[in-house]
Structures are given as C-alpha cells and as structure tokens.
C-alpha positions, -999 to 999 in steps of 0.1 A, spaced: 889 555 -160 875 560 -126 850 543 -112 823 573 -118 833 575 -152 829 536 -158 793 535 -143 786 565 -161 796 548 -195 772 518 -189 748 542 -188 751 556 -219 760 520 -235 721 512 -222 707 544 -231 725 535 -268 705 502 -270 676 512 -259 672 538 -285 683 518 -307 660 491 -306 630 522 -307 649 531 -335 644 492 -349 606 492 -338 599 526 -355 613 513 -386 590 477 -387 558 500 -378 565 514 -414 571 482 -428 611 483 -433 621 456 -418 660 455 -434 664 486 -417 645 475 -382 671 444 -378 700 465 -386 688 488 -357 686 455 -336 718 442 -344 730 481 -336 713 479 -305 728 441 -298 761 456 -301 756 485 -277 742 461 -249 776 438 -255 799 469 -246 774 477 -216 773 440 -202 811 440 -211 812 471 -183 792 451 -162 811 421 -159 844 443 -149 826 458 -124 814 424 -108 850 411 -112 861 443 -95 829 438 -62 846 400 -61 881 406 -58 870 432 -30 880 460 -49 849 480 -45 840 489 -5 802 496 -17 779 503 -50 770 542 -51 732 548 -61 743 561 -91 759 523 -97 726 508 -88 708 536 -113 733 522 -144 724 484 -135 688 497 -139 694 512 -170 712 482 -185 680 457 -169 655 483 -190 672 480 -221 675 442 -219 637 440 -216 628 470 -241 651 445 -264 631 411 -257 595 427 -262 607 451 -289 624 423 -310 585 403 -303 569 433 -315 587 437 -346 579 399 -357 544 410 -353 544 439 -377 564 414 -393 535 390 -397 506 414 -397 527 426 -426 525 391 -445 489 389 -439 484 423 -454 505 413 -484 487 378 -489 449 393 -482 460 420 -514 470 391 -537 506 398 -534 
C-alpha cells in the first residue's frame, strides 16, 4: 500500500469510529442501551485498526523512512484525535442517559 493510500485508510478507520460511537449515543437517547455498547465496542474496534495505522506510520517517521508528513497525514492524525474524544465524552454521555434512565424507571415505581 502506498503511503497515500495508508494515510488515507486511517482516515476512514476514524471516520468508522466516529460514526459509530453517534451511532452508540443515538441508540442510549432512545433508551437501548444493549445496542449503544455494541456500537461502542464497534466503534472500539475501528479506532484499534486506525491507531494500529498510526503506530506503523510512527515506526516508519523513526527509522527515517518518511522525508516529511504531507497535510493530508497531519489531516488523518486529526481525524483519529476527533474520534478519540467524540469516544471519551460520548461513552460519558451514554452513562448519563444511562442514569437519567434509572431515575425515570425508579420515580414510575418500576
């Protein structure tokens, strides 16, 4: 794979887990919380294969094998950075709804 190509897939390994993990917050706004972690752990996996990308290309910068990062190289560390944080406050979110939910179900007797 060349280089463009291998920036280009961490791209769309972030872009996975980010929408993923939207996915996973969409699902615990309607209360389905199975279904939100299953998006998470999705999402989890996605951001494995990206940082997976990431670590080869820093292995690659150290040996000296890379002269300079393109823009579009500093664009896919962005996108990975983005979807780590989306993740973080995402998965805080979803234990809100989480506990909102809880309270809802004790304050109805349930």
């Amino acid at each position: 794979m060349s280089m463009e190509e291998t920036i280009m897939t961490l791209v769309v390994k972030s872009g996975q887990a980010r929408s993923a993990a939207y996915e996973a917050l969409g699902e615990a706004k309607q209360g389905r919380f199975e279904e939100a972690q299953k998006k998470m752990q999705e999402s989890a996996q996605w951001v494995m294969e990206a940082h997976d990308i990431q670590t080869e290309l820093l292995v690659m910068e150290a040996r000296g094998e890379m002269d300079q990062i393109s823009l579009i190289g500093v664009h896919a560390q962005d996108h990975l950075m983005d979807c780590m944080l989306a993740r973080e406050l995402i998965t805080e979110m979803i234990e809100l709804y989480r506990a909102l939910s809880h309270k809802k179900d004790k304050e109805d007797g349930q």
